[in-house]
C-alpha positions in Angstrom: 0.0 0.0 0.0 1.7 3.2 -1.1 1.4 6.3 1.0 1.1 9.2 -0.1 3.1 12.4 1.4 -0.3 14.1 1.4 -1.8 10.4 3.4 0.5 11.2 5.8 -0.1 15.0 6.1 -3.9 16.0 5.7 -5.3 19.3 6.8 -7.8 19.0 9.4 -9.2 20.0 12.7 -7.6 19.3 16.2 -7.9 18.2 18.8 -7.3 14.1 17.0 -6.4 12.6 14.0 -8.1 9.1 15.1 -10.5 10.6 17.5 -11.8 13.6 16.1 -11.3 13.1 11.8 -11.6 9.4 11.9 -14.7 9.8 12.9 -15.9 12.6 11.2 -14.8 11.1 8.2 -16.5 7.6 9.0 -19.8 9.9 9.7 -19.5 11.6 6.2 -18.7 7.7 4.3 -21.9 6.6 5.8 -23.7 9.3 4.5 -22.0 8.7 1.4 -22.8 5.0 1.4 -26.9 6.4 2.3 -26.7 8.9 -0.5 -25.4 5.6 -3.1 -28.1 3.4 -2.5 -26.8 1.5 0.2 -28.8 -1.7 0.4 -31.5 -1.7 3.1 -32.5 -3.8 5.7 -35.0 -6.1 5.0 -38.2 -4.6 7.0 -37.5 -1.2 7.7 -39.3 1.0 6.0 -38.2 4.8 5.1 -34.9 6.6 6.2 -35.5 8.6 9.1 -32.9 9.0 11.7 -29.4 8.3 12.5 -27.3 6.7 15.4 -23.9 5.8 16.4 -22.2 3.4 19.3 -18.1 4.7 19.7 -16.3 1.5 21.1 -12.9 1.0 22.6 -10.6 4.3 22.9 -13.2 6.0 21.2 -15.5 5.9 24.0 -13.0 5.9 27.0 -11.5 9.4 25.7 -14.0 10.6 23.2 -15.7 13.5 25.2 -12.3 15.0 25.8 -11.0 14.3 22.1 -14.6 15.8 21.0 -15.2 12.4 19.2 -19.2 13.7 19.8 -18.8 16.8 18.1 -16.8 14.7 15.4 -19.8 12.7 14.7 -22.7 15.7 15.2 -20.4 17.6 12.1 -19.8 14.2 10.5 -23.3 13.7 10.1 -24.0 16.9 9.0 -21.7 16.3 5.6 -18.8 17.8 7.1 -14.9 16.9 6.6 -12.0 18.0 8.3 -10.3 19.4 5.5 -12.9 22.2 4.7 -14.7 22.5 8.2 -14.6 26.1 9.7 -13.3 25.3 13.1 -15.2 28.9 14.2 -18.4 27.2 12.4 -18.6 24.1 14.4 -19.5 25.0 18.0 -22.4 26.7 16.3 -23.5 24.1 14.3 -22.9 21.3 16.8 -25.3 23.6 19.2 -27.9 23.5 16.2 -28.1 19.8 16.7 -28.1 19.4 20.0 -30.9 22.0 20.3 -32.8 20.5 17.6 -32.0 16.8 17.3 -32.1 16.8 13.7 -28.9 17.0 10.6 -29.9 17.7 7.3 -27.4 16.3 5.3 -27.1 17.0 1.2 -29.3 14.5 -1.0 -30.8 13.1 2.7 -33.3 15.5 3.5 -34.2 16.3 7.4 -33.0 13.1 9.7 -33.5 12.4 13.2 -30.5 12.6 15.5 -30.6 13.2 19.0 -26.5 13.3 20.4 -28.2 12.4 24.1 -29.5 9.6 22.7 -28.2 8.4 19.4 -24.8 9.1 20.1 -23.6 6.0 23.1 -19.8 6.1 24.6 -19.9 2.2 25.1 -17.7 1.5 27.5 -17.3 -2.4 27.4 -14.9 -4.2 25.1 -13.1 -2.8 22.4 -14.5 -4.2 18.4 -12.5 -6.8 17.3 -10.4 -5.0 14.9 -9.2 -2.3 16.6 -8.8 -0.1 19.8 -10.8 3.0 17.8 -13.8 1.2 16.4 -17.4 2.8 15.9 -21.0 1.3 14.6 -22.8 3.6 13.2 -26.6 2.8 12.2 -29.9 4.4 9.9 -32.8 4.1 11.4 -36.7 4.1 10.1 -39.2 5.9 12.1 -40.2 2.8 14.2 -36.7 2.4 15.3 -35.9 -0.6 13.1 -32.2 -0.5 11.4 -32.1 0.5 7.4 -28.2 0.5 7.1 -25.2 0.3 9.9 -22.2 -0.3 9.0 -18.6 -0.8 11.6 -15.4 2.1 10.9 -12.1 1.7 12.6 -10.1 5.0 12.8 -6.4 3.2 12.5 -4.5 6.6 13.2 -3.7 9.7 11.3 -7.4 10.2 10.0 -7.0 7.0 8.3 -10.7 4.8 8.3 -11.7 1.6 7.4 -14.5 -0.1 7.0 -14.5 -3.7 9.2 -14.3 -5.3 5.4 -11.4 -3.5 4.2 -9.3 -3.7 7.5 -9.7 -7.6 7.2 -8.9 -7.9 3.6 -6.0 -5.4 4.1 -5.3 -8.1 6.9 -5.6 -10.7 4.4 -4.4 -9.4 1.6 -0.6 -10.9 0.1 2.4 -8.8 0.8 4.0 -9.9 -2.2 1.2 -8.6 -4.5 0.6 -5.4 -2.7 4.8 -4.9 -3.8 4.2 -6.5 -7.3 1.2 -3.6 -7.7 3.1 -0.7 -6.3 6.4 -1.8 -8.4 4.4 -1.5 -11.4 2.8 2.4 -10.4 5.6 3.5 -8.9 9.7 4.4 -9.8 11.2 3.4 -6.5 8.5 1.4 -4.1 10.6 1.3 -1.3 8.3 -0.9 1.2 11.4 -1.4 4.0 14.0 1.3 5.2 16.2 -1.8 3.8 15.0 -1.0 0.4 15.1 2.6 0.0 18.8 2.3 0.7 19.3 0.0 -1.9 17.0 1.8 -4.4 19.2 4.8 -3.3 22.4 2.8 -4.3 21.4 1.4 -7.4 19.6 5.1 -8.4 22.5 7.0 -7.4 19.5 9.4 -6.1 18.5 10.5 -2.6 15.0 9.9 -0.6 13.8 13.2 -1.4 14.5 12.4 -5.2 13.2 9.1 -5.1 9.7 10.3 -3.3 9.6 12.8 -5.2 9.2 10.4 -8.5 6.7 8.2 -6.7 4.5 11.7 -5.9 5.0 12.7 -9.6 3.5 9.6 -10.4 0.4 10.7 -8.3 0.1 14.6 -8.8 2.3 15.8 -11.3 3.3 19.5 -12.2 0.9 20.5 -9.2 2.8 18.1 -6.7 5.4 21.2 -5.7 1.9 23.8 -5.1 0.4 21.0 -3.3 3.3 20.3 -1.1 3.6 24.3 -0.4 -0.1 24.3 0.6 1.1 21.7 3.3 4.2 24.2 4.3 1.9 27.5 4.8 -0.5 25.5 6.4 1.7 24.1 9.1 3.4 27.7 9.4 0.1 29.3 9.3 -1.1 27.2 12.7 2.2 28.2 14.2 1.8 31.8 14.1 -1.8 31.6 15.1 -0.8 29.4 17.9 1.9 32.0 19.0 -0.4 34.7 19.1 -3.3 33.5 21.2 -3.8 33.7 25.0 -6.1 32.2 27.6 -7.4 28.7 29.0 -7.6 26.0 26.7 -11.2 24.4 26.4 -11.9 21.0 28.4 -11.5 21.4 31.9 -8.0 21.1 33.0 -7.6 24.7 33.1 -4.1 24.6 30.7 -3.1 27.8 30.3 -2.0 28.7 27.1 2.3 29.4 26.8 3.4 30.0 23.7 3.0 33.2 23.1 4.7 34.7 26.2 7.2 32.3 25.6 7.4 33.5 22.4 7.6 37.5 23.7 10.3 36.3 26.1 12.3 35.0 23.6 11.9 37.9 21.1 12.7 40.5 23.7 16.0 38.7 24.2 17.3 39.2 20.8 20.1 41.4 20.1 21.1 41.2 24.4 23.7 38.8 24.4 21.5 37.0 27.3 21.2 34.2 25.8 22.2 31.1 26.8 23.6 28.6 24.1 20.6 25.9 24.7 18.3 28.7 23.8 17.8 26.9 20.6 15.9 24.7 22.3 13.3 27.3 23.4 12.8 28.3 19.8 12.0 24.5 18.8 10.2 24.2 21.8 7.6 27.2 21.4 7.4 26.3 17.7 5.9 22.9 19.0 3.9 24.1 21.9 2.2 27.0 19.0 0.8 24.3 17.1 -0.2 21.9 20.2 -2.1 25.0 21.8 -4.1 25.2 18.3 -4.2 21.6 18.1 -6.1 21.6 21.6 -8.5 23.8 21.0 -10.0 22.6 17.9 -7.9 25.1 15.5 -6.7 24.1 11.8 -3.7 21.5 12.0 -1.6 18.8 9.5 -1.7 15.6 10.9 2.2 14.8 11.1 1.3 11.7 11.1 -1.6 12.5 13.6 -2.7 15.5 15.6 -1.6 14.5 19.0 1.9 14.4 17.5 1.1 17.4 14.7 3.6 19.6 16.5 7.4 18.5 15.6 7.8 18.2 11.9 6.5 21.9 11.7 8.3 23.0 14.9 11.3 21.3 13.1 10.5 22.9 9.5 10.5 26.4 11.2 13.7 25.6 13.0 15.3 24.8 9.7 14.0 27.7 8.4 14.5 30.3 10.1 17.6 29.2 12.3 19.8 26.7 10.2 22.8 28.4 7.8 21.7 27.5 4.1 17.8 26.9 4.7 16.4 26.9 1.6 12.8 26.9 0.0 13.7 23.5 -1.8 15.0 22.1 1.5 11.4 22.7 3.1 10.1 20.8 0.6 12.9 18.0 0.4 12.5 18.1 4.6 8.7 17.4 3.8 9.1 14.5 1.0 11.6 12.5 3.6 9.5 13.4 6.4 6.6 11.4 4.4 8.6 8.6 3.1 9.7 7.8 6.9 5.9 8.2 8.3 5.1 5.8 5.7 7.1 3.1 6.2 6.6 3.3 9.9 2.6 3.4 9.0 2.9 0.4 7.3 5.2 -1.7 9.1 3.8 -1.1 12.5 1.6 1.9 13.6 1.0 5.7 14.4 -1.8 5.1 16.1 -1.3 6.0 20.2 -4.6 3.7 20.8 -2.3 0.8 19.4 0.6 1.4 20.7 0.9 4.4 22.8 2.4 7.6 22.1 5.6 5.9 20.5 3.8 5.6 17.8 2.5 9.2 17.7 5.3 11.5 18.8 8.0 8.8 18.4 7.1 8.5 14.6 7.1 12.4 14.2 10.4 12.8 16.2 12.0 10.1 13.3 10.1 11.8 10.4 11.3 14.6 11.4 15.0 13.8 12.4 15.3 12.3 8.6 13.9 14.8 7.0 16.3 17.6 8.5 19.3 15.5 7.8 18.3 15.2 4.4 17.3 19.3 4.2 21.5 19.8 5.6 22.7 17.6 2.8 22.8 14.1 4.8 23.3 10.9 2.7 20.5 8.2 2.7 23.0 6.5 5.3 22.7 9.3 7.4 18.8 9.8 6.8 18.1 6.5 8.0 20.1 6.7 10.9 18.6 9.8 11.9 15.2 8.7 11.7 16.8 5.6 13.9 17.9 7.6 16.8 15.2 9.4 17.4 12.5 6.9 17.1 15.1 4.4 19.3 14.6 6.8 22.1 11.0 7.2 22.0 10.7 3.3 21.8 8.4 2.5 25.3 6.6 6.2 25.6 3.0 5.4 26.4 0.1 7.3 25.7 -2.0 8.6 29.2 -3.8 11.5 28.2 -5.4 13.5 31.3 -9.1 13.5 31.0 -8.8 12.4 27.8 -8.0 15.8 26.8 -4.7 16.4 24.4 -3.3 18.7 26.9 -0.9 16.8 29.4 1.2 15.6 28.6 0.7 16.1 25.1 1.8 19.9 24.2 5.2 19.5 26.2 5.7 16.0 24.8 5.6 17.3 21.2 8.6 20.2 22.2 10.4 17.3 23.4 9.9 15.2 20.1 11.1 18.3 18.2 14.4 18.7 20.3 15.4 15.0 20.2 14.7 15.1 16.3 17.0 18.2 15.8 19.6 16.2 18.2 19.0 12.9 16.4 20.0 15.1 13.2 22.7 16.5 14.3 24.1 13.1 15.7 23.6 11.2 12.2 25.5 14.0 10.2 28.3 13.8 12.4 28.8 9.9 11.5 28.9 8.0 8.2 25.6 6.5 8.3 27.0 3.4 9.5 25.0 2.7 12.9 24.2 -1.0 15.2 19.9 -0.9 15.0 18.7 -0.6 11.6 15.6 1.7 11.3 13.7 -1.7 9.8 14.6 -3.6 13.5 13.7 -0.1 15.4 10.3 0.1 13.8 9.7 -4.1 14.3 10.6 -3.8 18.2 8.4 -0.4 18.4 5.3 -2.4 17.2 5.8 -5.3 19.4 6.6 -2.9 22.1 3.0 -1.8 21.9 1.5 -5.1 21.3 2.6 -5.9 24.7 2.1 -3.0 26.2 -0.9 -2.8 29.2 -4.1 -1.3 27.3 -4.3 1.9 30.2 -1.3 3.3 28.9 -2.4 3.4 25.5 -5.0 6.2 25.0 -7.7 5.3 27.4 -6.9 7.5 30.2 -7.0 4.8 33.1 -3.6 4.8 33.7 -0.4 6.9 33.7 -0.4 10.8 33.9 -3.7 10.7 33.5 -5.0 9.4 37.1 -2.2 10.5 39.0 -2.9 14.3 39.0 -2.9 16.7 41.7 -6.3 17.1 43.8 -6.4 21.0 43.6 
């Protein structure tokens, strides 16, 4: 399965890729799916309403992830990537007050959030930790259509179908189908190093074919769409104030970090590690947004949308050389990285806690500033090595379910090590003990074994040992 660099960086709305999109986006399929004729249930008469049951992670965090909300606007033909975050209060209001969508093509249809909308809190679906059943209804109550979405991470859905035959399906012929679309379909860190070799070009050259493929002469406008966006969020973040919505009372920092750090320029005060602070506040600006609901890339998800963009600003605005084309080539690497840790094991913190999230961002992003500073494909994979090596355990305890704590601080964190796991890699010859393939392998199986509170339910961790006041 070939990923995209625009699969693995979507605009949408905070505060979650899997817990907020996913199901927004598995809201507006089933409406699809209505719209399309889906074939009705033998008895029910007439459409009339519509219901859904959020399972698993879904359920255990949803009110703080706004997983409600996420359905309400799902329902109401919304999508992340063109929904006014100042619209959707308003209209989730609408439907709470009046307990009805209207979606296109559907006409008026009953939905009542108190009572059609059920956090289930038993056992998790079958397929994964974020699964939801969502249902049409006739006016007796009798079920026309329902049909079971997983949100597997990053705003990626499937249906219950098309996770098992992705399941199912044979590796070999999902290669033998991407070799034939695709220049150099690297499926293994292991590969793109010897596609590398055999090219003579680098990752960012060799994505940058496989995208061509895809997009063509608007692949470069596309990408830069990607760019503004993520610096876009980071200057809104770093000019807000206040609370942050949800109940923990997280006060917003960025900005007066950000008026600290300006009004030290050009004072010889600072200290050397003030880099740091600049990479940090970069992160924290996109979080804050993140958090309350604002326009966001996943990178690969929103819980982790904060270091590849804190990183890109870095490089920017800080590094000797930056270049236009580097943002770019940092954002091609940064995609082929995500990609092959997406498909080899998971960026989903409900699978395997916030190694996944954060820890993939950190490598994305570590390999796609070595490559922006003119690092070898060696030195690239190494990067992306280091820093997801050191993420490798991180667990994912959310307080009140809310991407808050530890979140916004976790994804300054993530942005430093990359930065450091860049620097590290350029200062060697690529040649390194842990292969990226192995790192990736033992960060799944880390997960699979890791205890289910610690990966995005909130039952364990940070998130129930807080103080009382």
């Amino acid at each position: 399965m070939y990923l995209s660099v625009f699969d693995i960086f979507k605009i949408g709305v905070g505060p979650s890729s899997s817990h907020t999109m996913g199901p927004m986006v598995a809201a507006a399929r089933f409406l699809d799916d209505l719209r399309g004729g889906a074939e009705k249930i033998p008895g029910a008469d007439a459409l009339a309403g519509l219901g859904a049951r959020l399972h698993g992670s879904l359920a255990f965090t949803g009110k703080g992830h706004a997983s409600d909300r996420a359905v309400i606007l799902g329902f109401c033909g919304l999508l992340p990537e063109t929904l006014d975050p100042d619209r959707a209060a308003d209209l989730e209001a609408e439907v709470r007050r009046e307990g009805v969508v209207r979606p296109d093509g559907l006409g008026e249809l009953r939905f009542v959030p108190d009572d059609d909308l059920v956090f289930d809190w038993g056992p998790a679906l079958p397929g994964h930790a974020n699964g939801m059943l969502l249902r049409a209804y006739d006016a007796a109550g009798n079920t026309y259509h329902q049909q079971t979405y997983y949100s597997i991470g990053g705003g990626f859905v499937l249906t219950a179908a098309e996770l098992e035959a992705q399941k199912a399906a044979e590796p070999d012929l999902h290669e033998e189908k991407a070799a034939q679309a695709f220049p150099f379909p690297f499926g293994t860190a292991a590969e793109m190093l010897e596609m590398g070799a055999r090219s003579g070009l680098s990752v960012a050259q060799m994505k940058r074919a496989n995208e061509t493929v895809l997009h063509g002469a608007a692949l470069d406008d596309k990408i830069d769409l990607i760019l503004k966006t993520m610096d876009d969020c980071i200057e809104r973040g770093l000019g807000q104030e206040g609370i942050l919505p949800g109940g923990l009372k997280v006060k917003r920092r960025a900005k007066a970090i950000h008026d600290q750090l300006q009004a030290e320029k050009g004072r010889n005060l600072a200290q050397p590690h003030q880099a740091n602070d600049w990479m940090s506040v970069y992160a924290m600006a996109v979080n804050e947004e993140n958090a309350a609901g604002g326009r966001i890339v996943t990178a690969p998800t929103n819980g982790a949308a904060g270091v590849v963009p804190a990183v890109l600003r870095y490089y920017r605005d800080h590094c000797v050389g930056a270049t236009h084309a580097g943002c770019r080539d940092l954002l091609l690497v940064a995609a082929a990285i995500g990609g092959l840790i997406k498909h080899n094991a998971s960026i989903s913190g409900a699978e395997v806690g916030c190694q996944g999230e954060v820890g993939s961002a950190a490598a994305m992003a570590a390999a796609g500033l070595c490559a922006a500073l003119g690092g070898s494909n060696e030195q690239i994979e190494n990067a992306a090595e280091i820093a997801l090596e050191h993420h490798l355990g991180m667990t994912c305890d959310p307080a009140a379910g809310l991407v808050q704590v530890p979140c916004i601080e976790r994804n300054a964190l993530g942005a430093i090590k990359a930065v450091s796991a860049a620097s590290l890699a350029l200062k060697g010859d690529g040649q390194h003990f842990m292969p990226l393939d192995n790192c990736v392998r033992v960060m799944l199986e880390t997960g699979q074994d890791m205890n289910l509170k610690y990966k995005e339910t909130s039952t364990g961790g940070i998130a129930v040992n807080l103080p009382e006041c």
